[in-house]
C-alpha positions in Angstrom: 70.6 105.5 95.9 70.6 101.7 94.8 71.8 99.2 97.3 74.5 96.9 97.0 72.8 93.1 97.8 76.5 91.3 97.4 79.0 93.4 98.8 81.4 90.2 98.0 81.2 90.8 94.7 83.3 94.0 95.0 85.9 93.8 98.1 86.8 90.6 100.0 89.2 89.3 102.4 91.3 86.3 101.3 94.0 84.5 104.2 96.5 82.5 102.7 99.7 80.6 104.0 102.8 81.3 102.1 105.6 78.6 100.3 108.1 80.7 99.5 108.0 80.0 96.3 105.2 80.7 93.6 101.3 80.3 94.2 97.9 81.4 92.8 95.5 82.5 95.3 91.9 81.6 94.9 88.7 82.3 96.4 88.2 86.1 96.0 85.0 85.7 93.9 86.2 88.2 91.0 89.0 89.4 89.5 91.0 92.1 91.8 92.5 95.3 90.9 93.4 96.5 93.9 95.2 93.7 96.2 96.5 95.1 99.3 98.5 92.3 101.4 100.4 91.9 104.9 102.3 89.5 106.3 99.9 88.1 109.8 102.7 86.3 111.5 106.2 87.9 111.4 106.9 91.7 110.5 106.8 92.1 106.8 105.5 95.9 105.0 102.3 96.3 103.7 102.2 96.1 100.0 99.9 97.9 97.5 99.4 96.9 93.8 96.8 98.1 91.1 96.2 97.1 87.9 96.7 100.6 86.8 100.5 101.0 87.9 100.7 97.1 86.6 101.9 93.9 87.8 104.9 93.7 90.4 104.9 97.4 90.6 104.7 97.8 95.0 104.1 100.6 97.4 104.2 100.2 100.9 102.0 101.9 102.9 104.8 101.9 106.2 107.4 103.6 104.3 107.6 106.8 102.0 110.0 104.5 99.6 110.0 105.2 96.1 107.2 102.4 94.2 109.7 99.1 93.6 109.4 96.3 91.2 109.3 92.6 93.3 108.4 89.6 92.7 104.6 90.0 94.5 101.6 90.3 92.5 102.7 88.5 89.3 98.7 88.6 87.8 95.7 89.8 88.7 93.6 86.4 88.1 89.8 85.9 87.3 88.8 84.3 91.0 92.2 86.3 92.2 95.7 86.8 91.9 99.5 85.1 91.3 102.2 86.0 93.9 106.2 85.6 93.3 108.6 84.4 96.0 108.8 87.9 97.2 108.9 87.6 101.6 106.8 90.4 102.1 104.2 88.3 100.1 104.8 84.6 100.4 107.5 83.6 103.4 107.1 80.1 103.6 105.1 79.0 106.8 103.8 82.2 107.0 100.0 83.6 107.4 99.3 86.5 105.3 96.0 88.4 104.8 95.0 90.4 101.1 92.2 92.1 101.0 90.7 92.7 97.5 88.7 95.9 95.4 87.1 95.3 92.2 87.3 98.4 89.8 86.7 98.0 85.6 89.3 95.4 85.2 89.7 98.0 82.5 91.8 101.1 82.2 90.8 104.2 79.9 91.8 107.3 79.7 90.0 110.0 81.5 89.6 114.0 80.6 87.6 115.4 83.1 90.3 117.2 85.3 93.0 119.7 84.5 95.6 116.5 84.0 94.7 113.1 82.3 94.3 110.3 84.0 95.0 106.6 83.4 91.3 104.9 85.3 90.2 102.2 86.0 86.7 103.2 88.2 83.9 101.1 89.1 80.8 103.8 89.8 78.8 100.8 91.3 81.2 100.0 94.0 82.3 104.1 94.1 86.1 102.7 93.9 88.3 103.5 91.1 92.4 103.9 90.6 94.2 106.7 88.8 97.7 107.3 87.5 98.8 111.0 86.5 101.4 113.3 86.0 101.3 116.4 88.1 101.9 120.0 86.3 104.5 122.2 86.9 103.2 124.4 89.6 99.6 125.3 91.2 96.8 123.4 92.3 95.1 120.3 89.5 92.3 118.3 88.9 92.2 115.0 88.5 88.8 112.9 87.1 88.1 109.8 89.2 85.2 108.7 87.2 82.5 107.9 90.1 79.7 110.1 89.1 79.5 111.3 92.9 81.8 113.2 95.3 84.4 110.6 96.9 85.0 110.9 100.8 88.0 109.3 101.0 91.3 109.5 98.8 94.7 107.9 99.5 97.2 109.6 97.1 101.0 110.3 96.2 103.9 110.4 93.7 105.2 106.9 92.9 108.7 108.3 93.8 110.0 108.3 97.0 107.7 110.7 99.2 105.4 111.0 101.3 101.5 109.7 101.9 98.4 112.0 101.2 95.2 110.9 102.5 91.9 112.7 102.8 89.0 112.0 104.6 85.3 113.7 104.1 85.4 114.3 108.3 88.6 116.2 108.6 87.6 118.9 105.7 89.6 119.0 102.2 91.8 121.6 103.7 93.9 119.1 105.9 95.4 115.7 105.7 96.6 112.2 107.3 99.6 110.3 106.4 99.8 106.5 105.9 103.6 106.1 107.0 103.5 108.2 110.2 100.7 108.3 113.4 100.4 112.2 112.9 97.3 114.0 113.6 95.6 115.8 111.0 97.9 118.6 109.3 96.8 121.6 107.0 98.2 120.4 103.9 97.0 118.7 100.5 94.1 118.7 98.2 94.1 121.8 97.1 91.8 122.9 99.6 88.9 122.7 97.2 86.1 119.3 98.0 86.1 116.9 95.9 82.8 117.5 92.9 81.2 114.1 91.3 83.9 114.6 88.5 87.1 115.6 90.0 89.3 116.4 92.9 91.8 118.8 93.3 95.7 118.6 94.7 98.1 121.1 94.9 101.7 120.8 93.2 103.0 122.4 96.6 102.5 119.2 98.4 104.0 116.3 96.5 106.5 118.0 93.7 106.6 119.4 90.3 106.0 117.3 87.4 105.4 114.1 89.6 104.3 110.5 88.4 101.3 110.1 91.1 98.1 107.8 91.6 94.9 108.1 93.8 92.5 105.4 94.7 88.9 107.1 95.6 86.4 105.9 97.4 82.5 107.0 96.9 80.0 106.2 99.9 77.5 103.5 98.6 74.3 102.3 100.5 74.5 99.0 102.1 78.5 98.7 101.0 80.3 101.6 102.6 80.8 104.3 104.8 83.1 107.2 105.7 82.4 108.8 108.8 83.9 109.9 112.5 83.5 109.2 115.7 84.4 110.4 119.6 85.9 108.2 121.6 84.5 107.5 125.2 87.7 106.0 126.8 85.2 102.8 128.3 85.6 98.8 127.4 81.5 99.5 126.7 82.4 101.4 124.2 81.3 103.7 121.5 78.9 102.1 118.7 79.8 103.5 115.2 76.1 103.1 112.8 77.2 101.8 109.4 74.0 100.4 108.1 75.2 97.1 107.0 77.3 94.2 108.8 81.1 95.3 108.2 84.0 92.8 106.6 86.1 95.7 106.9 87.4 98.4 108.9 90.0 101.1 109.2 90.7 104.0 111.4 92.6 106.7 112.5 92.4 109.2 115.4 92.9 112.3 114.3 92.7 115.0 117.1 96.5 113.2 118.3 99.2 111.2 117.2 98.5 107.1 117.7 98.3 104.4 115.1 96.2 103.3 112.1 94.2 99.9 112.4 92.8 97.3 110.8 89.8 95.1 111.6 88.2 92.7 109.3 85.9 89.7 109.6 88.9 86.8 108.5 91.0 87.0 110.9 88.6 86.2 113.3 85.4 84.4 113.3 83.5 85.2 116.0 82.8 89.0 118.1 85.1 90.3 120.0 87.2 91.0 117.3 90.8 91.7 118.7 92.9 90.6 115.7 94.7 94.3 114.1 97.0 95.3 111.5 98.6 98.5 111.6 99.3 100.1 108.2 101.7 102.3 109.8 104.4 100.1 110.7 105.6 96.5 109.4 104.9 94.8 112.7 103.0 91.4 112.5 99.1 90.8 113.7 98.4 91.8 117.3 95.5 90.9 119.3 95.9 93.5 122.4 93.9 96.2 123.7 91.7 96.8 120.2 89.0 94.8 120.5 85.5 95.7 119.0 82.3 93.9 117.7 81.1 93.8 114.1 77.0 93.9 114.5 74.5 93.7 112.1 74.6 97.3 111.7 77.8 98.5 112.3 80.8 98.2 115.3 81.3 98.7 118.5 84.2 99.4 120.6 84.7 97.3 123.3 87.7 98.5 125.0 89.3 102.0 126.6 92.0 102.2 124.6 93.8 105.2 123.3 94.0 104.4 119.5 90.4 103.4 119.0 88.7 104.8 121.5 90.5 107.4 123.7 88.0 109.5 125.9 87.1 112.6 123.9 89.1 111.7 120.7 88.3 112.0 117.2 88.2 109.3 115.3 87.8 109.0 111.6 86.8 105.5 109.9 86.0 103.8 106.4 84.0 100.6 106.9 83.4 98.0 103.9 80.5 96.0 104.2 80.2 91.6 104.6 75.9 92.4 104.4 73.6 95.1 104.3 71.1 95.4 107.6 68.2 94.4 104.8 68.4 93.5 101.8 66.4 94.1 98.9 65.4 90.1 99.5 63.9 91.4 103.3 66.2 89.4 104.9 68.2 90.9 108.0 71.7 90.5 108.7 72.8 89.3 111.9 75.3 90.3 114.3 78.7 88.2 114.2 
């Protein structure tokens, strides 16, 4: 498997202040099709848009609302993106955090599974974003154009209901759910694992005849990983192997109910990391109890806390990369 040298080249993290009224924000290094923002500083949702669904077109992670038309993501910009006076984007004063995927920049249409998708996939990066219709009944197939299995999918109707997410670690037969802390149900996916074309849902799980999307992620060396994780309840805590330096991480236990998280390597510059969003809820930044280091290598809890490191819990993670451990220059990466 080829190694990705740049990882910047295909997610980043860009902070921004807001002005509450229009702005361009610059810096990302590429053009983004995927631009996922939050509020840092006061309680705002977190906001999705794609270049598939189009410009403006929001879905908020917290909430099971119907997608909604706002004045957020007004482009998607060759070094980044536009934003609108929207307050869940651009409250003036405020900090806010987006972080950024590259897919195509294109959209095509794709054949491969039992429905047609609208993609935009970047096999490189193993990222791409679909838009579908569901069938009438029974399970479906949708292509996500990354030439190898994905191991994690975040999917659901654009109308109001609920969050599909699945994860390598907790088997194709279950699921987790953006809006809520549950645990791991048996639902979604059609029980089938996902091939190098396709994946499978099932009709029974998010409606008839449904206008849906997907974003699919693809484990690619020295850019990311999918994996799990137990918990050993101590402030030295468990050390997660990644194989590169991360800029990005998200987890979830799954063997109870607690929160999601988010680490990344903005909003904060040095180890210990302590700086967390939640994509859960619509609370602002906080900084206690979730600390952990981001090492050359991969991260390391450093706390005995019960949503990222409860004694005996199962944890499951994706982790974006900032460096590979060596690069095909021989040069090491270093611990924060």
């Amino acid at each position: 498997m080829a190694q990705i040298n740049k990882p910047t080249d295909y997610f980043n993290t860009k902070l921004y202040t807001g002005n509450g009224s229009t702005q361009s924000i610059t810096g990302v290094g590429f053009q983004p099709d995927f631009v996922w923002c939050k509020t840092r500083s006061i309680d705002k949702n977190h906001n999705l848009f794609d270049v598939v669904r189009g410009v403006q077109k929001r879905l908020i992670t917290n909430a099971t609302n119907a997608e909604d038309t706002i004045s957020g993501v007004t482009s998607f910009d060759s070094d980044g993106f536009s934003i609108g006076s929207n307050t869940n984007m651009n409250t003036s004063g405020a900090t806010h955090v987006a972080w950024n995927w590259l897919a195509s920049n294109t959209t095509a249409s794709n054949t491969d599974g039992s429905v047609t998708a609208s993609l935009s996939a970047n096999a490189t990066a193993g990222f791409s974003i679909s838009t579908f219709t569901t069938p009438a009944s029974g399970t479906f197939t949708v292509g996500h154009g990354l030439g190898v299995a994905p191991k994690f999918i975040i999917y659901r109707p654009v109308t109001s209901s609920g969050w599909q997410i699945g994860h390598d670690s907790i088997g194709w037969t279950k699921a987790v759910f953006f809006d809520t802390q549950s645990e791991q149900t048996s639902t979604a996916f059609g029980n089938t694992a996902p091939t190098t074309s396709v994946w499978t849902g099932n009709v029974a799980n998010v409606g008839a005849n449904a206008s849906s999307f997907a974003y699919c992620f693809a484990e690619k060396k020295g850019f990311s990983k999918f994996g799990s994780y137990t918990g050993n309840g101590s402030a030295d805590g468990t050390f997660v192997y990644t194989g590169f330096k991360p800029a990005f991480v998200l987890i979830k236990i799954t063997s109870t109910t607690n929160d999601w998280e988010i680490h990344d390597n903005k909003r904060g510059s040095s180890n210990v990391i302590n700086a967390i969003l939640q994509p859960n809820v619509s609370e602002a930044e906080s900084t206690s109890g979730r600390e952990m280091d981001f090492l050359s290598n991969g991260f390391k809890l450093r706390n005995n806390g019960s949503q990222n490191n409860l004694s005996g819990g199962t944890f499951i993670y994706m982790a974006i990369a900032e460096n590979p451990l060596v690069g095909t220059n021989n040069i090491p990466a270093t611990a924060r």
